[in-house]
N, C-alpha and C positions, 0 to 999 in steps of 0.2 A: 061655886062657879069656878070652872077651868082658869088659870093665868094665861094672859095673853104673850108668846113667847114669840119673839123675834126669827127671821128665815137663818142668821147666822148661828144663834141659839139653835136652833133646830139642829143645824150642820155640825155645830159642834159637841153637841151630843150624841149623836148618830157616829161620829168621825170615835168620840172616846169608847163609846159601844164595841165600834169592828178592831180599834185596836187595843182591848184588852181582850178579843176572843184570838186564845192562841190558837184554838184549829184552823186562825187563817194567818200565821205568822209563818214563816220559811217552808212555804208548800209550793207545789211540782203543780204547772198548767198547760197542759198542750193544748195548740190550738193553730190555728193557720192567720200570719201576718197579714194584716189590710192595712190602708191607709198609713202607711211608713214614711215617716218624716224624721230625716236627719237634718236638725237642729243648727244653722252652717255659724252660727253665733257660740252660741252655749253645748256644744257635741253632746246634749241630751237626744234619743230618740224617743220618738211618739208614734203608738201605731196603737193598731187595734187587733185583739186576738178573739176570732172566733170557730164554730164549726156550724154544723148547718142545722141549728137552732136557736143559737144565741153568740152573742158577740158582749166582749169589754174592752173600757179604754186599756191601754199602759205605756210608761213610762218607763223609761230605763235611764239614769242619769250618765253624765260625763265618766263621771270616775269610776261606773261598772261597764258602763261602753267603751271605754278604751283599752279593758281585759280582752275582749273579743277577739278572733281571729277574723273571722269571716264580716262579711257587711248584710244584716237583713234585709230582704227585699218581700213583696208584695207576693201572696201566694206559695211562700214559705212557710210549711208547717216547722214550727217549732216547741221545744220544752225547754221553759223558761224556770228560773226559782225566784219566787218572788212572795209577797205579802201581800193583803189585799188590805186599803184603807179607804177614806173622804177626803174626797179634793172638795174642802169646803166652800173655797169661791165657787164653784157650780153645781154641789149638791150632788155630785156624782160619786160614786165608787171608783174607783181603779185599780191596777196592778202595780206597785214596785216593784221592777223587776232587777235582781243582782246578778242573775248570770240566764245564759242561754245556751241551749244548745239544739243542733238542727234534729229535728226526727228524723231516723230512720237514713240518715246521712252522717259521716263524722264529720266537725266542726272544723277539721285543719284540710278535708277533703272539700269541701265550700269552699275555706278562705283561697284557698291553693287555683282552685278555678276562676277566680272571680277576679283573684289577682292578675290568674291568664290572661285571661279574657281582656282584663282594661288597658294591660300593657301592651297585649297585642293591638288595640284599638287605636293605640297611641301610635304602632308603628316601631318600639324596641323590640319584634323580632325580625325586620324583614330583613331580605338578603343583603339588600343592596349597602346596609350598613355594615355589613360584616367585613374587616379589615383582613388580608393576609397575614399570616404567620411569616415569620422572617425565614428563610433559608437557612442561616447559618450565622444563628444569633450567638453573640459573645457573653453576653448576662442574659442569665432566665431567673426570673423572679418568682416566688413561690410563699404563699400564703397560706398557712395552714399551721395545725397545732406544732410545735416547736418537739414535743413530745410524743409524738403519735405514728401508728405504722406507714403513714402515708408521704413524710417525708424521705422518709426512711426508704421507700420504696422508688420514689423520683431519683434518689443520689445512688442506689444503685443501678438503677437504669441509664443513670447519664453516666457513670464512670463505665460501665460496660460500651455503651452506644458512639458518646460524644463527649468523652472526656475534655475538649477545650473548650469549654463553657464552665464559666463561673456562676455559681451558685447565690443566691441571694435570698435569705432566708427572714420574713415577715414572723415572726411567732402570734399566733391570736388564740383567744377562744374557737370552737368552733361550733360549741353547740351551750343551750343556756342563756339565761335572759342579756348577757353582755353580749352576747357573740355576734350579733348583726351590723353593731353599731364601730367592735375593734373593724370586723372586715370590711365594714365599709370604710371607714378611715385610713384601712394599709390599703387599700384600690388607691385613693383619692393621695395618700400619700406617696406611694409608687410615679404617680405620672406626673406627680408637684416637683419631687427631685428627679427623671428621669434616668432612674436608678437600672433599668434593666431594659432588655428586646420585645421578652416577651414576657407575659405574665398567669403561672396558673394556680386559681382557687379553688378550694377543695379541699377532700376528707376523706376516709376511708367510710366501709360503709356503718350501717345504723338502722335504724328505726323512726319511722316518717318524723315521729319529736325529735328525734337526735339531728335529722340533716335539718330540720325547720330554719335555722339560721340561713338557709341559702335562699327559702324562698320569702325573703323576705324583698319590701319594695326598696330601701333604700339602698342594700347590695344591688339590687337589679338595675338601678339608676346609677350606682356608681359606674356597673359595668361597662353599660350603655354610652355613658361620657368618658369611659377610660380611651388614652390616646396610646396608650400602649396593648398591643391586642392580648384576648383575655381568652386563656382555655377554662375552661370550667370543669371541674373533674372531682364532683362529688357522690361518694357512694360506689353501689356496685355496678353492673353494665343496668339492670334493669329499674334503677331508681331512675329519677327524671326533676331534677327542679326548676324553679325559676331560672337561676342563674344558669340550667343548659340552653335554656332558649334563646337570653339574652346574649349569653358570648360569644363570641368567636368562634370558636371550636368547641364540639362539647367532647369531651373524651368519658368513655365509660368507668376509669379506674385510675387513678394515680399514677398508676405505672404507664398505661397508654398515654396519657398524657405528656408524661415525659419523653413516649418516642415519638407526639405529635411535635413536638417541641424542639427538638434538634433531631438530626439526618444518624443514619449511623453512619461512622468514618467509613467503614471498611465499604460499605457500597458507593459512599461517593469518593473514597481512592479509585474504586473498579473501573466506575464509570468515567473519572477525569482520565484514568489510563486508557482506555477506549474511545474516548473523544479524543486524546494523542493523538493513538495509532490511528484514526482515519481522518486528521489533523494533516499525519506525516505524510498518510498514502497518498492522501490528493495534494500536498504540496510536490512531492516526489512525480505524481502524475502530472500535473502545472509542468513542473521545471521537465522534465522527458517530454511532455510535448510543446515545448516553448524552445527547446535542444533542437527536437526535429523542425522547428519554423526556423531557428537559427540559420541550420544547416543546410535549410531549400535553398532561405535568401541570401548566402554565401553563397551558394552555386550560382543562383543568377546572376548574383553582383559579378562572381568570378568571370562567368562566360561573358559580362558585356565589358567589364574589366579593358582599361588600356595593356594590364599586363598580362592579361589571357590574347589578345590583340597582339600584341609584340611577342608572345611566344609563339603565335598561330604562323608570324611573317617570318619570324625566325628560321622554325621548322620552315616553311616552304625553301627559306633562303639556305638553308642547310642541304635540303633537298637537289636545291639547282647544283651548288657545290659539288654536292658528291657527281650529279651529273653531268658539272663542266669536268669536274676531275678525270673522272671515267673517258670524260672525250679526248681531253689533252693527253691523258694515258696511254689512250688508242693513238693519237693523231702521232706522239713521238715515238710509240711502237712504230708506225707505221713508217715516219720518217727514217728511222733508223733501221729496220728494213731496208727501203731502196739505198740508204747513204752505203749500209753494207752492200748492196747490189751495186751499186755504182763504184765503189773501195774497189771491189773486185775487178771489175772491168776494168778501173782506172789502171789497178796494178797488173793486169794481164798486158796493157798497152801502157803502161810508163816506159817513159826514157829512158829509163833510171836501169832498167833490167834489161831495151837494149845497149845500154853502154857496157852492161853489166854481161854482155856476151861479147866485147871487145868491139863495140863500134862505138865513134867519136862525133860531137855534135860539132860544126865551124861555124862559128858568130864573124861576121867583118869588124870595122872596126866601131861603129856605132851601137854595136852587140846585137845586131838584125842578124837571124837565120840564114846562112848560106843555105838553098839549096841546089844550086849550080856550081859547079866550077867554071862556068864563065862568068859569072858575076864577081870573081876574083881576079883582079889585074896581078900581072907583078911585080914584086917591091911593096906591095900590101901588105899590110899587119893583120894579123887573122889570129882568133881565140881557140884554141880546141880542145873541146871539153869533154874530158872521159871522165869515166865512172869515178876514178878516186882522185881528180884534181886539173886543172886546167893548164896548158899550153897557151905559152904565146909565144908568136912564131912570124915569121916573113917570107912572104911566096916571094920563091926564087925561078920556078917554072911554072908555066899551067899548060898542061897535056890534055887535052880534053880526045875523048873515046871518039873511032874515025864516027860511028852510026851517028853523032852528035854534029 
């Protein structure tokens, strides 16, 4: 007769069975993800792989689930390596599974979208966070290997372009399992000490494992909280990581980045001297036409002016002047005319010239005019006046003419 053997018994002989058959020890299962459960306790996954015949449980624990890049989801075909043994508490088979990767997709092409995709959901790529770059920043901070052509290439571009910026140089990994964790800590460093204007991270280029460090999430979060704005400048024009979405500015190359980053002098001397010059022109046109409104409102003031006023009465009074002058001119022309017309006359009929022909003038004695010899008595005193001097004399006879 058969022993009676217990349901644990059972399982645990069954369980030592499949794990001494090694053709089911580190073996390859494709199959498509259902029922996927990330573990938010213990970071084991549980899901179920099947195709369109059959289906199994599996497992994936913490410590092979945290290798992964990518996140499994529901309706992903994958190729898992794993072991098949008994989950003895339920008398099932399962899969232990140690690694995975996506069918017919690369594994860093998954992780790389999924990452997109969440961040984007989150809001660290929209515009509206995106800070301006400084004009004309005095520190530009640069993150990148210490050793590598990419610095090399920003410090030749800024001593060409914008020689008056100071350099500030983060040295990190940039690629390899530390590398995520130095650049997140020089981001998060940078804006602790506010060491610089502006800030870019970056690389020259690589091979999608070589840039991996940028697309990682917690670079992408440092960037996203940087208060200092962030170019990102990893690889060549046609790579694209995380970190271009989230910063600032993405520049394609090292070197573009450093001319996103400061101005070249020489155009913005060009330009400050051309805002001068039409700086000067319209200050020079201001002052020429604030001249000519000078100049109106001096005239008007002049013309209402008391002393536009007092030169206008002036002139008239000047005016009259010359025309009284003009007349007193005439009037003593005139008078001196007749005085000579009358001179003449006078002297045609002075006394003076008939005395002056030997005839004598007789005053009596009060010096009235004789013109009679009768009005002379005699023994009278009598004046008589000729031309060169006067007589005085006493009528002794007066004979007067018989016709008299």
């Amino acid at each position: 007769m058969s022993s009676v053997l217990s349901v644990s018994q059972i399982n645990t002989y069954l369980k030592s069975l499949i794990d001494q058959d090694y053709n089911l020890k580190n073996i390859y299962v494709c199959g498509e993800v259902s029922n996927f459960t990330n573990h938010y306790r213990t970071g084991h996954f549980y899901f179920t792989l099947k195709d369109e015949k059959a289906s199994v449980k599996a497992v994936m624990f913490r410590s092979s689930a945290e290798r992964l890049r990518f996140m499994p989801e529901n309706g992903m075909k994958v190729l898992v390596r794993c072991s098949a043994s008994l989950y003895e508490r339920d008398g099932v088979y399962q899969l232990y599974c140690e690694d995975m990767q996506p069918d017919g997709v690369g594994e860093l092409t998954i992780a790389f979208e999924q990452l997109k995709e969440k961040l984007s959901e989150e809001g660290l790529f929209d515009a509206e966070h995106k800070k301006p770059l400084p004009a004309f920043p005095e520190r530009i901070g640069v993150i990148t290997s210490p050793t590598g052509a990419a610095i090399e290439d920003i410090k030749n571009v800024l001593s060409r372009r914008y020689p008056y910026a100071e350099i500030v140089l983060e040295g990190v990994l940039v690629q390899g399992e530390g590398a995520p964790a130095q650049i997140e800590k020089a981001i998060r460093r940078f804006n602790r000490l506010k060491c610089c204007d502006v800030l870019i991270v970056g690389r020259g280029g690589g091979s999608v494992e070589d840039l991996w460090a940028f697309n990682d999430e917690g670079v992408a979060r440092a960037i996203y909280e940087s208060e200092i704005p962030v170019i990102s400048a990893v690889g060549h024009e046609v790579d694209f990581t995380i970190s271009d979405f989230v910063a600032d500015m993405r520049a394609p190359t090292p070197s573009a980045a450093a001319e996103l980053a400061a101005p070249d002098y020489k155009e913005v001397l060009y330009a400050a001297d051309k805002v001068l010059d039409g700086m000067t022109d319209k200050v020079l046109s201001t002052v020429d036409k604030y001249l000519l409104c000078i100049s109106a409102c001096e005239k008007v003031i002049y013309e209402k002016s008391p002393v536009r006023t007092l030169e206008l009465y002036t002139q008239c009074v000047d005016a009259l002047s010359e025309k009284v002058d003009t007349l007193i001119k005439r009037r003593i022309e005139f008078y001196e005319n007749a005085l000579s017309h009358y001179a003449l006359q006078l002297e045609a009929t002075s006394p003076l010239k008939v005395l002056g022909r030997g005839y004598a003038m007789v005053k009596n004695e009060v010096l009235e005019p004789v013109k009679s010899a009768a009005k002379i008595k005699e023994g009278e005193s009598i004046s008589v006046i000729m031309r060169d001097g006067t007589l005085s004399c006493k009528c002794e006879k007066v004979a007067l003419n018989p016709e008299n």
